[in-house]
BANU-549427 format. One line per field, with one value per atom (N, C-alpha, C): residue number from 1; atom name; x, y, z. Coordinates in pm, 1 decimal. Example, Ala and Ser with C-alpha at 12.3 -4.5 7.8 and 13.67 -1.06 7.14 Angstrom:
resi: [1  1  1  2  2  2] $
name: [N  CA  C  N  CA  C] $
east: [1319.0  1230.0  1320.0  1285.0  1367.0  1290.0] $
north: [-569.0  -450.0  -330.0  -225.0  -106.0  3.0] $
up: [780.0  780.0  780.0  708.0  714.0  787.0] $
***
This chain:
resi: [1  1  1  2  2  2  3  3  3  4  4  4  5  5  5  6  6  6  7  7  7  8  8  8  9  9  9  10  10  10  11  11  11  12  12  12  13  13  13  14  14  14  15  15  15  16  16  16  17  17  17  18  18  18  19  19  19  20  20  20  21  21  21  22  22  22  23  23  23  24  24  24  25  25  25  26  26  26  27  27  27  28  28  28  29  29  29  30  30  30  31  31  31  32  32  32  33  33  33  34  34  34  35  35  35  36  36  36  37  37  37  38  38  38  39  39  39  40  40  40  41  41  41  42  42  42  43  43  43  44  44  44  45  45  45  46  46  46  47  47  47  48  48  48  49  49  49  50  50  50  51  51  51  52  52  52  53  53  53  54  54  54  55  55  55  56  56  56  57  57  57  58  58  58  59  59  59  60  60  60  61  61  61  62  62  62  63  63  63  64  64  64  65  65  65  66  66  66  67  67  67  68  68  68  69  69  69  70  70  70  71  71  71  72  72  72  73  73  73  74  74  74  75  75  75  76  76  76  77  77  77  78  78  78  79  79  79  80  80  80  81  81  81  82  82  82  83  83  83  84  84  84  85  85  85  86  86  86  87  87  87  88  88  88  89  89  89  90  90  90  91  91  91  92  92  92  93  93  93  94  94  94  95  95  95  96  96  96  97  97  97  98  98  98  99  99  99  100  100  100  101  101  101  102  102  102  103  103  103  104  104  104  105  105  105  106  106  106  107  107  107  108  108  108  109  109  109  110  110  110  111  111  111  112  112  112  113  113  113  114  114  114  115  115  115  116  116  116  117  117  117  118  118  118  119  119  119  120  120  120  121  121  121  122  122  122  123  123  123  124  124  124  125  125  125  126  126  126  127  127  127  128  128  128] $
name: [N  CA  C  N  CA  C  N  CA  C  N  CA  C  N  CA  C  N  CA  C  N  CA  C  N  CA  C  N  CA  C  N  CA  C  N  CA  C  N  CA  C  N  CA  C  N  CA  C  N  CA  C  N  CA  C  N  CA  C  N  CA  C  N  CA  C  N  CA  C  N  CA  C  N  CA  C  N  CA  C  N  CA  C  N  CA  C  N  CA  C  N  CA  C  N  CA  C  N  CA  C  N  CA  C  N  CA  C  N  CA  C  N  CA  C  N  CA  C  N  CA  C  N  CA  C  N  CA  C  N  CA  C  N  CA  C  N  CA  C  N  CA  C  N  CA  C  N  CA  C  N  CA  C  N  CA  C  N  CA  C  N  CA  C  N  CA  C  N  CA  C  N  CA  C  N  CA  C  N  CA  C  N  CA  C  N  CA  C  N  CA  C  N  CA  C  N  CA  C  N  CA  C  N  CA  C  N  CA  C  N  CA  C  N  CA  C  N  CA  C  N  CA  C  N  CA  C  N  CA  C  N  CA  C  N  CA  C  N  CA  C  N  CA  C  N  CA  C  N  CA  C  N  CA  C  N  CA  C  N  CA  C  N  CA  C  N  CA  C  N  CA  C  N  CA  C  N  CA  C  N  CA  C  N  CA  C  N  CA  C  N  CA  C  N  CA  C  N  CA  C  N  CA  C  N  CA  C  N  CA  C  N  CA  C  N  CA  C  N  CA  C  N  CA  C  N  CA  C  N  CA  C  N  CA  C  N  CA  C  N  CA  C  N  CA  C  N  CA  C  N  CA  C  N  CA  C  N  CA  C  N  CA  C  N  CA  C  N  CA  C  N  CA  C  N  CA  C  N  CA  C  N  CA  C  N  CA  C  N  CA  C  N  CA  C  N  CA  C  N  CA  C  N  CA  C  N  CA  C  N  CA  C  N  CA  C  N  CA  C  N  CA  C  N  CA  C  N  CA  C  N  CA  C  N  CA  C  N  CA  C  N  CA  C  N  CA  C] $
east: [-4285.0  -4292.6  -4216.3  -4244.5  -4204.1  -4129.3  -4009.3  -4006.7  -4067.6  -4070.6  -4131.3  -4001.4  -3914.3  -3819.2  -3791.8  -3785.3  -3769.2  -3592.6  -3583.3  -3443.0  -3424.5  -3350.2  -3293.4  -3196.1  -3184.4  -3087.3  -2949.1  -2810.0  -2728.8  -2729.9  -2832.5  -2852.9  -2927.8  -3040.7  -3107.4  -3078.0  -2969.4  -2882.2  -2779.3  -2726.9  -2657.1  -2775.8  -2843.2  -2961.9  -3014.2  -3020.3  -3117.7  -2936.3  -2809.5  -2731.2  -2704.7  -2715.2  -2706.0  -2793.3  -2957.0  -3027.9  -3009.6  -2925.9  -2926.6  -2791.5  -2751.0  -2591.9  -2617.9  -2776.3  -2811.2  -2865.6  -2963.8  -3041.4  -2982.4  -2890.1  -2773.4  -2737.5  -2686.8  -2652.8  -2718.4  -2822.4  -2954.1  -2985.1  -2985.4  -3076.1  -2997.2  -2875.9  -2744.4  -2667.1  -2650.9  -2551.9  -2416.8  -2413.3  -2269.9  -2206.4  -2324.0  -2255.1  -2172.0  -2249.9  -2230.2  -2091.4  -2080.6  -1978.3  -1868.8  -1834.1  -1791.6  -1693.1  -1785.4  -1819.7  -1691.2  -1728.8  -1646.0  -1495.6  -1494.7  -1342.8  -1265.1  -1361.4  -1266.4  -1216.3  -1286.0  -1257.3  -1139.8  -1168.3  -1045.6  -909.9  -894.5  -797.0  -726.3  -833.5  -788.7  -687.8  -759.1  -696.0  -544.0  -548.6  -421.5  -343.2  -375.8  -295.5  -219.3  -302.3  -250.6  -137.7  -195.7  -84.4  26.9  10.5  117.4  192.2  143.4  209.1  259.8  166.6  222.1  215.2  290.0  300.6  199.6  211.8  147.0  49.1  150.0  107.4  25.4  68.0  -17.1  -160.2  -158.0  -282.2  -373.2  -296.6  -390.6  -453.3  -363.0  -446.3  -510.4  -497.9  -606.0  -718.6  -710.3  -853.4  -902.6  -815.2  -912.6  -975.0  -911.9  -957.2  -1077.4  -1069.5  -1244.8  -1285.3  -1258.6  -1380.6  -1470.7  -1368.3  -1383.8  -1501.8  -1457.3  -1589.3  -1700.2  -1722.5  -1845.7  -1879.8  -1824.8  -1907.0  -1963.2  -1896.3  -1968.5  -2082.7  -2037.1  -2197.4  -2336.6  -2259.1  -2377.2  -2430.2  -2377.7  -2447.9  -2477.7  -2496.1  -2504.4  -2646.4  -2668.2  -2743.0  -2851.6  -2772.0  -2931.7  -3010.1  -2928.8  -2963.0  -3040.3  -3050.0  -3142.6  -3265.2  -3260.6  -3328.3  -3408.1  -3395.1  -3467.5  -3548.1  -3476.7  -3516.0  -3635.1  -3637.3  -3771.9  -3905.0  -3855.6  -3950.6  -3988.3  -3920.9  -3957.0  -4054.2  -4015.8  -4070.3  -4059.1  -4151.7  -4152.2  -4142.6  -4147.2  -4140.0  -4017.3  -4046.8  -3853.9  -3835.4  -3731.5  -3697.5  -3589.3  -3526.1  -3373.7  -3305.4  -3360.2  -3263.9  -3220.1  -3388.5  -3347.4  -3214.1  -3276.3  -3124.8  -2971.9  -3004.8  -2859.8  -2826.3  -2877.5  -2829.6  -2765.7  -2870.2  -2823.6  -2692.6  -2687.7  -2562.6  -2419.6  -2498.3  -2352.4  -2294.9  -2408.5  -2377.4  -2304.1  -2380.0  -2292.7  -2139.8  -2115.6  -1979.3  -1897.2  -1969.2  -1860.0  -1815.2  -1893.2  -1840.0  -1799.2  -1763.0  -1682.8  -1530.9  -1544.2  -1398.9  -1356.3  -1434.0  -1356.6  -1339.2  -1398.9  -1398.7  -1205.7  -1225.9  -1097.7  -963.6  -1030.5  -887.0  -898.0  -947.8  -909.2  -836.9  -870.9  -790.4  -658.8  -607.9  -458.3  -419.9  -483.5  -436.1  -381.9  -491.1  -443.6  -343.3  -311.1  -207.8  -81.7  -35.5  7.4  128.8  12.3  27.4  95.6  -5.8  -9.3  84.6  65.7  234.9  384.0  415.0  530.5  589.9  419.0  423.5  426.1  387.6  390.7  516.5  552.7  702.4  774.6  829.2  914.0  896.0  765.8  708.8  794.1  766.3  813.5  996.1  1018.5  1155.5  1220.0  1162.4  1216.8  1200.6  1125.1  1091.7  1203.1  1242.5  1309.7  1452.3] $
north: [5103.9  4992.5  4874.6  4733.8  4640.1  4545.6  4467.7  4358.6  4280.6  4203.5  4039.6  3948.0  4021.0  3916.0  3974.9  3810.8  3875.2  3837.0  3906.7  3871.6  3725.9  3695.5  3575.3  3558.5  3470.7  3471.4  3429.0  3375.8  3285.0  3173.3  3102.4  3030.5  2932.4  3017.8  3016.1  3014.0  3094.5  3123.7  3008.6  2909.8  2821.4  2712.0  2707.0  2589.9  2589.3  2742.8  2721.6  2694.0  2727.2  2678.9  2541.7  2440.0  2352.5  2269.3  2298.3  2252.2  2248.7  2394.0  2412.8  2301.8  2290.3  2129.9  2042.1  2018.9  1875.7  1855.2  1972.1  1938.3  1896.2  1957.4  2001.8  1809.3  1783.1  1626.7  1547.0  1548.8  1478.3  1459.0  1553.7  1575.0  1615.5  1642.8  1660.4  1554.5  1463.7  1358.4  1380.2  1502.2  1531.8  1640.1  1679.9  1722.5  1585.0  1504.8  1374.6  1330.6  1332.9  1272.5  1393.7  1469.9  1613.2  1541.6  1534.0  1558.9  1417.1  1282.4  1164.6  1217.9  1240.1  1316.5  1350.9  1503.9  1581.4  1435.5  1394.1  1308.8  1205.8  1160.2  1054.0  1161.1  1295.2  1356.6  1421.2  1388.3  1451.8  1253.4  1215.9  1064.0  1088.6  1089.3  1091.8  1178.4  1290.8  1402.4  1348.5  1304.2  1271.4  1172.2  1044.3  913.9  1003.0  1075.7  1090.0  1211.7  1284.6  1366.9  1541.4  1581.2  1689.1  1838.7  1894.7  2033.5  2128.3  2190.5  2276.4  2344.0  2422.6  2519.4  2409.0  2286.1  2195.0  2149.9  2167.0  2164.8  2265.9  2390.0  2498.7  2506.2  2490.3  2481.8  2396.8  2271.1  2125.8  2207.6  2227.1  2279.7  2370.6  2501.1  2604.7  2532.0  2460.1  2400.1  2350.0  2231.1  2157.5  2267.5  2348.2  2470.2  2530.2  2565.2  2630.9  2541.4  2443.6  2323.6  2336.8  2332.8  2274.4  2429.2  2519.8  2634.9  2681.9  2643.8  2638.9  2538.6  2411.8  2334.1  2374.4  2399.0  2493.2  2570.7  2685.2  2851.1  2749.7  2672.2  2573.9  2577.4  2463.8  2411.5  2480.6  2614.8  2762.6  2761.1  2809.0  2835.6  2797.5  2610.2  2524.7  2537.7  2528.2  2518.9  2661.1  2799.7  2896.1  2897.4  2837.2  2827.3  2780.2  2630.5  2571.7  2639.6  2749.1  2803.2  2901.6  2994.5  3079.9  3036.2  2947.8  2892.2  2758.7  2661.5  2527.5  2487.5  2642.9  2599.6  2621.9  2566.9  2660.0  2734.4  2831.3  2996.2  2994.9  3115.8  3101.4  3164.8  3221.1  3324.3  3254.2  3161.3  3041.1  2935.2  2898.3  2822.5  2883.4  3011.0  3043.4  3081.7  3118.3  3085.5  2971.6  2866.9  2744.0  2659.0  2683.9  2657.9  2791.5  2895.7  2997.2  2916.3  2841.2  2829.4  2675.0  2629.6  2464.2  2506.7  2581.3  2654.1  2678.3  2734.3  2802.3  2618.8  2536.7  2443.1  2355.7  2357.6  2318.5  2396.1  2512.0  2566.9  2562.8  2546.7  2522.7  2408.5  2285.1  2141.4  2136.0  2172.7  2179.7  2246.2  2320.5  2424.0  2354.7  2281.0  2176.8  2061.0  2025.8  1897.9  1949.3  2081.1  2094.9  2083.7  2167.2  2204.4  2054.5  1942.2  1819.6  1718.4  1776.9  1704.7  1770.8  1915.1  1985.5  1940.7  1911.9  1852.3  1694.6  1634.5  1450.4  1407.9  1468.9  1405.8  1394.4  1520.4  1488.0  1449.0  1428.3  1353.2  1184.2  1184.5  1047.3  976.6  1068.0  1025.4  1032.4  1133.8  1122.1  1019.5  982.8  848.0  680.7  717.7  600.9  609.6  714.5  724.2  668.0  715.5  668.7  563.9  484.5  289.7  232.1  265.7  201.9  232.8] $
up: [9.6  -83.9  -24.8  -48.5  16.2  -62.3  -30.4  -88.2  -114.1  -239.0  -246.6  -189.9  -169.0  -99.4  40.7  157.0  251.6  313.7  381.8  420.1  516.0  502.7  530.7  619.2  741.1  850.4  736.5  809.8  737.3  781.8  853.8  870.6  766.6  721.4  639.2  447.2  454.8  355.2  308.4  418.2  407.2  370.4  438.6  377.4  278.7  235.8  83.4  -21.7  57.4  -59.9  -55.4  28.1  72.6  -53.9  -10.0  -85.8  -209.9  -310.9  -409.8  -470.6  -402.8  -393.5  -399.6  -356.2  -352.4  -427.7  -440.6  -600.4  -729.1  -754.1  -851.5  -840.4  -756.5  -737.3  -772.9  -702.2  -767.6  -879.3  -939.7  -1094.8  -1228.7  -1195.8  -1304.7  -1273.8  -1373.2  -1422.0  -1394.6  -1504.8  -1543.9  -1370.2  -1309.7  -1181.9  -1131.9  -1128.9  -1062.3  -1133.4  -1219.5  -1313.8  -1243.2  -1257.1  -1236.7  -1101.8  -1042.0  -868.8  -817.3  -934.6  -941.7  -964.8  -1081.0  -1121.5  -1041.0  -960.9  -876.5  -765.5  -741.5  -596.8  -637.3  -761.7  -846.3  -855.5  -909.8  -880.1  -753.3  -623.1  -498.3  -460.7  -483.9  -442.7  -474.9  -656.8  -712.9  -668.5  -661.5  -569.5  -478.0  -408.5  -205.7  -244.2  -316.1  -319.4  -417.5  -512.5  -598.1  -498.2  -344.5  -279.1  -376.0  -439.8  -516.7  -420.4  -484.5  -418.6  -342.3  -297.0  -184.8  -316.6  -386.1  -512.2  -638.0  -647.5  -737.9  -712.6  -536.0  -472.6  -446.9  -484.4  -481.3  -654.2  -759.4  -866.8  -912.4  -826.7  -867.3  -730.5  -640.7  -550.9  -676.6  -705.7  -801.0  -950.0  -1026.2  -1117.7  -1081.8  -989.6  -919.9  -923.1  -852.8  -814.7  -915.8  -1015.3  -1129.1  -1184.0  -1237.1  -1290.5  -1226.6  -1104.5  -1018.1  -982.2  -1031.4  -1006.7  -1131.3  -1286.7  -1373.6  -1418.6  -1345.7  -1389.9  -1244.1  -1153.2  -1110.5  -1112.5  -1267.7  -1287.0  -1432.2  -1469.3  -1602.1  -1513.7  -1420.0  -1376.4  -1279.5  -1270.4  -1285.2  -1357.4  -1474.5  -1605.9  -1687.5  -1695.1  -1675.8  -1640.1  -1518.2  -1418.3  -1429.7  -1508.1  -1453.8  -1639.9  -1698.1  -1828.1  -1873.0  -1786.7  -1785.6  -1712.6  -1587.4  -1510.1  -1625.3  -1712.8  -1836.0  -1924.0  -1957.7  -2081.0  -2060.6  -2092.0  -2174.0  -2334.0  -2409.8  -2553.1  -2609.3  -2702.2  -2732.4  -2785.1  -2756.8  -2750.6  -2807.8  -2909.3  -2960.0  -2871.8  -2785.3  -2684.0  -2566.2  -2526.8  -2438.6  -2510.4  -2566.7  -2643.3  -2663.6  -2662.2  -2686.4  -2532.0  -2434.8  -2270.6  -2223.9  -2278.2  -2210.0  -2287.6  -2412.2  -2506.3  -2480.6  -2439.6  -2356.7  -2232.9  -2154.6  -1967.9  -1999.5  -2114.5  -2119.9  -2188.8  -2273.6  -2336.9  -2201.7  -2084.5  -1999.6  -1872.1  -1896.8  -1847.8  -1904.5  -2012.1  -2151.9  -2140.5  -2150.6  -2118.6  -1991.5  -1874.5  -1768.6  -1754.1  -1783.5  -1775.1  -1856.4  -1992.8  -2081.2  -1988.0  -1905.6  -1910.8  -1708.0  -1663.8  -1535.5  -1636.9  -1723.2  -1769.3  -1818.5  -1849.6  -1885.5  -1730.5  -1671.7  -1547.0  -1487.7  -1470.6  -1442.4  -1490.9  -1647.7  -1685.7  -1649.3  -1657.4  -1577.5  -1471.5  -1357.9  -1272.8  -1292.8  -1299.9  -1260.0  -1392.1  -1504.0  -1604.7  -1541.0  -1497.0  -1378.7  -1287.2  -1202.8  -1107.7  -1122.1  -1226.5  -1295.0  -1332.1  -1402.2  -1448.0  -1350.9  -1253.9  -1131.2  -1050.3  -1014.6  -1001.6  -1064.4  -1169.0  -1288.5  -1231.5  -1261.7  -1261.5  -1156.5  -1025.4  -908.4  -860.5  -942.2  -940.0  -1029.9  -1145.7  -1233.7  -1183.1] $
***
C-alpha cells in the first residue's frame, strides 16, 4: 500500500515552511500587526539594554504569539478547504485557535510589561 504523501528532502521541507511564513504574511493582518510589535519590542529591548534572561522571555513570548497566529492561521485556512458553509464545529475551531492567540498575545503583553516597566523607570531614574 502506498502513500498519498511523498517524502520530502529538507530542503524541500524548509521551502514549503518558508512558503507557509509568507503566506501567513501576506494574507493575515493581524500576523502583520503581530510581526510589527515583536520588531517595536526587539528595538526597545536593545536601546533599553535588558538582561540576557529578559531577552530570552521577550524571544519566547514573540515566539509564543507567532506560533499561535500561525496554528490560528492553519486553522483558517483548512476550514475554508472543509467547508464554505457554516458549521458549529467549524466555528468553534476557529474561535478555540483565535482564543489560543488571545491568551498568548495577553500573556506576551504581561511578559512585556514585566520587562520594559523597570527598564523604564531605571531609565527615568538615572536621567533625573
Amino acid at each position: 500500500m502506498h502513500s498519498r504523501f511523498r517524502r520530502h528532502s529538507w530542503k524541500n521541507k524548509f521551502r514549503n515552511a518558508l512558503r507557509g511564513l509568507q503566506r501567513a504574511l501576506r494574507t493575515q493582518s493581524s500576523f502583520a500587526v503581530h510581526l510589527l510589535i515583536a520588531c517595536i519590542a526587539v528595538i526597545a529591548a536593545a536601546i533599553l539594554r535588558v538582561t540576557m534572561v529578559e531577552w530570552g522571555l521577550l524571544v519566547a513570548a514573540i515566539g509564543m504569539v507567532m506560533v499561535a497566529e500561525i496554528f490560528n492561521t492553519a486553522i483558517e485556512s483548512l476550514s475554508r478547504a472543509v467547508d464554505t458553509q457554516f458549521h458549529p464545529r467549524l466555528r468553534d475551531a476557529l474561535d478555540i485557535a483565535s482564543a489560543a492567540v488571545l491568551l498568548a498575545s495577553g500573556t506576551a503583553v504581561v511578559i512585556g510589561l514585566c520587562i520594559f516597566v523597570p527598564a523604564l523607570y531605571r531609565l527615568l531614574y538615572s536621567v533625573l
